[in-house]
FIKEZA-548044 format. One record per residue (C-alpha): x, y, z negated. Coordinates in steps of 0.2 Angstrom, whole numbers, plus 5000, padded with zeros to 4 digits. Layout:
<east=X	north=Y	up=Z>
...
//
This chain:
<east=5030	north=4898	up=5078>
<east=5043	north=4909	up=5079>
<east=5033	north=4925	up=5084>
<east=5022	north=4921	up=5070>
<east=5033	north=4919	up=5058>
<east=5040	north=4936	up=5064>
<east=5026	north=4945	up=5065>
<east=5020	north=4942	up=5046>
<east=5036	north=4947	up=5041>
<east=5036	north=4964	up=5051>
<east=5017	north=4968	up=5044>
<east=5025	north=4963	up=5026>
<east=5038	north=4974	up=5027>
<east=5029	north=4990	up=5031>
<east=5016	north=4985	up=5017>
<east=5027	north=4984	up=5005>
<east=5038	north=5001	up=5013>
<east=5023	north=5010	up=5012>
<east=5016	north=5005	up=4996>
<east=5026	north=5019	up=4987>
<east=5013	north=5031	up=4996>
<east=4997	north=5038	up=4985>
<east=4987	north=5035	up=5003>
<east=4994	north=5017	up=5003>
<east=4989	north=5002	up=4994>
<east=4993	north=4986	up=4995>
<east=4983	north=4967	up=4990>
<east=4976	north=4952	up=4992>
<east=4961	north=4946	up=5003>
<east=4952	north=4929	up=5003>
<east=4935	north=4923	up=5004>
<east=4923	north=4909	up=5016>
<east=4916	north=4910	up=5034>
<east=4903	north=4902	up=5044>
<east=4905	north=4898	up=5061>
<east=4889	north=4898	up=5075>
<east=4897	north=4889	up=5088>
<east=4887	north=4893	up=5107>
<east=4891	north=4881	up=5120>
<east=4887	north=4885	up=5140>
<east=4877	north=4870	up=5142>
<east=4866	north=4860	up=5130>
<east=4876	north=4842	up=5131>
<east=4888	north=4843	up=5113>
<east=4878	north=4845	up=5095>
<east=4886	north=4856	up=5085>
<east=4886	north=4861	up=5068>
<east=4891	north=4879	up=5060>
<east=4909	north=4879	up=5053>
<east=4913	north=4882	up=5036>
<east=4929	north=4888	up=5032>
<east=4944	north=4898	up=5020>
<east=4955	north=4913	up=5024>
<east=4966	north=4921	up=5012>
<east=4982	north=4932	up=5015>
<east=4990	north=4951	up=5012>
<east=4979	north=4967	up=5016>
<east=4985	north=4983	up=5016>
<east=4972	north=5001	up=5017>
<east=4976	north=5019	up=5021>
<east=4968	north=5033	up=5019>
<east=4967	north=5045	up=5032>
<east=4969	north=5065	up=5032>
<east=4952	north=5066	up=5036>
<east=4940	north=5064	up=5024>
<east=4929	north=5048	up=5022>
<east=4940	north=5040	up=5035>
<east=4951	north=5027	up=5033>
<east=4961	north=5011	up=5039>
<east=4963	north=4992	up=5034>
<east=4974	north=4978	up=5041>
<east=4975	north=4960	up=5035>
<east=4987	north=4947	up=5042>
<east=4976	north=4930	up=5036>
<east=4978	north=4911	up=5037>
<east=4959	north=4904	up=5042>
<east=4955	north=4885	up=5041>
<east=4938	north=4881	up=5048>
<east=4929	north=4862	up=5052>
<east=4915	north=4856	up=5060>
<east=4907	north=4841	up=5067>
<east=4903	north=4840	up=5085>
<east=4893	north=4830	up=5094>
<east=4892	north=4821	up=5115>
<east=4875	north=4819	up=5123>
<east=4881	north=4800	up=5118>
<east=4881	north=4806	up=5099>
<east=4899	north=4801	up=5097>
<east=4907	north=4812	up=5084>
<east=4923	north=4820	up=5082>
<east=4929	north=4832	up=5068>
<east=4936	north=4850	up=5074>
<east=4951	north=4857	up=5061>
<east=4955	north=4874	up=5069>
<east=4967	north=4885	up=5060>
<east=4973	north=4902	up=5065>
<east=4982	north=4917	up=5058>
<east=4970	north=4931	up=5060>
<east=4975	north=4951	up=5061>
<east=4959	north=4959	up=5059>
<east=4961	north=4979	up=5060>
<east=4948	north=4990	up=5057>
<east=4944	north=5009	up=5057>
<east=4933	north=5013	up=5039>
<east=4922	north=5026	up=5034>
<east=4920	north=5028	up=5015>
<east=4906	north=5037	up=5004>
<east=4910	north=5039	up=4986>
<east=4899	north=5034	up=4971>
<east=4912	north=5043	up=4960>
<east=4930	north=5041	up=4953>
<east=4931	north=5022	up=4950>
<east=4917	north=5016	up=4967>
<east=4913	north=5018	up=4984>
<east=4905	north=5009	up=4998>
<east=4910	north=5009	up=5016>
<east=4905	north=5003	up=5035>
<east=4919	north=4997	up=5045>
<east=4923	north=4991	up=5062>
<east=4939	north=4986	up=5071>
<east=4948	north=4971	up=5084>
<east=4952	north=4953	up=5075>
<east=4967	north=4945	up=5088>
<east=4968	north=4925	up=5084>
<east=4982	north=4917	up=5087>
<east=4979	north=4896	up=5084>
<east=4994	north=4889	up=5073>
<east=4986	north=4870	up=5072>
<east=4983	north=4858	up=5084>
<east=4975	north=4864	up=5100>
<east=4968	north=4850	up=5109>
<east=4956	north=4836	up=5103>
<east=4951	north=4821	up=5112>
<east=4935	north=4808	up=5113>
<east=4940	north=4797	up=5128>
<east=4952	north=4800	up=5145>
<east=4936	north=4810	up=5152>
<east=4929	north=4821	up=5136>
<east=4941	north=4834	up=5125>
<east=4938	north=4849	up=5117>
<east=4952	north=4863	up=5117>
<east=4954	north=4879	up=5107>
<east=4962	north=4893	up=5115>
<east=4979	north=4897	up=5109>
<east=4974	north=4915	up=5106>
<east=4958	north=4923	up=5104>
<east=4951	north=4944	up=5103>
<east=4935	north=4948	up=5095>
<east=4926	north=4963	up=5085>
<east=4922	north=4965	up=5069>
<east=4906	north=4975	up=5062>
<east=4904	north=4977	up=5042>
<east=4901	north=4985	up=5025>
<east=4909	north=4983	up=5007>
<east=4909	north=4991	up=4990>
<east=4926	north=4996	up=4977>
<east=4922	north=4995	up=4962>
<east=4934	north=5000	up=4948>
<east=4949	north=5005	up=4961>
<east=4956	north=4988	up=4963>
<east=4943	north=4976	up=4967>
<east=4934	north=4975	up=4986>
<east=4921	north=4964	up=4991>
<east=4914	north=4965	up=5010>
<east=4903	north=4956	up=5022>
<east=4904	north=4957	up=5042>
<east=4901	north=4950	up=5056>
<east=4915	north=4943	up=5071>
<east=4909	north=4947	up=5089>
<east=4920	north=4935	up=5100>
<east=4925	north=4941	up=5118>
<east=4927	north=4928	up=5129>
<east=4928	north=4910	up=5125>
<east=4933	north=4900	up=5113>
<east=4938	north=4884	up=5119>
<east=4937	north=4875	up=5134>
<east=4925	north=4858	up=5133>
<east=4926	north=4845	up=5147>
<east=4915	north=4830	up=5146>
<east=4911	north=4815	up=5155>
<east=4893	north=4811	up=5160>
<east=4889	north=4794	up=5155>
<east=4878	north=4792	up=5171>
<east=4885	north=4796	up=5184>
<east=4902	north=4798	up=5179>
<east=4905	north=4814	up=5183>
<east=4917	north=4828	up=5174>
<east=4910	north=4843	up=5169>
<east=4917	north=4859	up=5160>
<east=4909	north=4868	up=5147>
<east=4913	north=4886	up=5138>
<east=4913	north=4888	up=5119>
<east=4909	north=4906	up=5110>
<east=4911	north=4906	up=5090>
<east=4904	north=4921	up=5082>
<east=4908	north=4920	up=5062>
<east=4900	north=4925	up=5046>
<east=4913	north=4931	up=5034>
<east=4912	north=4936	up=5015>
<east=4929	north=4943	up=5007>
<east=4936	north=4947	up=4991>
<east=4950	north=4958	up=4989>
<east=4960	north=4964	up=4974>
<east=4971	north=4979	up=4977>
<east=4988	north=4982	up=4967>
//
């Protein structure tokens, strides 16, 4: 937690240390995600994941023109409802600080508007609990870091206000499932991928 804490302090600091900077400016982010969870084998149901993230952003724009570059550090809180071959159910809170960093390229639609495609690495690091248990034979466990990609688009309108859409490639898995077969009794382990949806609102200062 310490490392966490420490690294949100070090991304706020240069935010704010570059603010002063035409190029730099400095805001806000939030806005809802939905989760596809894929899982190896067909034995759990599962449901998407809704969820929140909010946190500081920060965007620079580069010498060259059109190009530019965007980095958030956020806290994400996502749920979902997953299911055994036995339909037990048990209720998934993961929550991670997010640092989503990505590489924009920008068209203009004037002084006060543009829109943009961008692409960039998310790292995940999980700051709630990790490991959720049915019975001494089934458990679900979230990684306790996670590296994906981004892929997206957004518009500025009036300088100050952002509003995007992407889509969050995760390499590698997820979480680590084990469950226990109710015939035969015997353990089997399972891989979980979670690509995400995310809508996102921004306001720049």
């Amino acid at each position: 937690m310490k490392k966490l804490l420490s690294l949100f302090v070090v991304i706020m600091a240069i935010m704010f240390a570059t603010q002063a900077k035409g190029q730099v400016k400095f805001g806000l982010r939030a806005g809802a995600d939905v989760t596809n969870m894929s899982i190896s084998k067909n034995v759990f149901n599962t449901s998407n994941r809704a969820g929140f993230f909010f946190g500081p952003t920060i965007k620079i724009s580069l010498p060259v023109i059109g190009l530019g570059v965007d980095a958030s550090a956020l806290y994400d809180n996502r749920t979902t409802d997953v299911k055994d071959e036995n339909e037990e159910s048990l209720t998934i809170r993961q929550q991670q600080l997010l640092i989503p960093v990505n590489l924009r390229y920008i068209v203009g639609l004037g002084s006060t508007a543009n829109v943009f495609l961008f692409m960039g690495p998310q790292w995940g690091i999980n700051v709630g609990d990790q490991n959720f248990v049915w019975d001494k034979g089934s458990s679900y466990s979230l990684k306790k870091s996670n590296f994906s990609v981004n892929i997206g688009a957004g518009v500025t309108l009036l300088t100050h206000l952002q509003l995007t859409t992407n889509y969050n490639v995760a390499c590698g898995s997820s979480a680590d499932l084990t469950a226990a077969d109710a015939v035969d009794k015997t353990v089997k382990n399972f891989k979980s991928h979670n690509n995400t949806w995310q809508i996102g609102l921004a306001y720049f200062f």
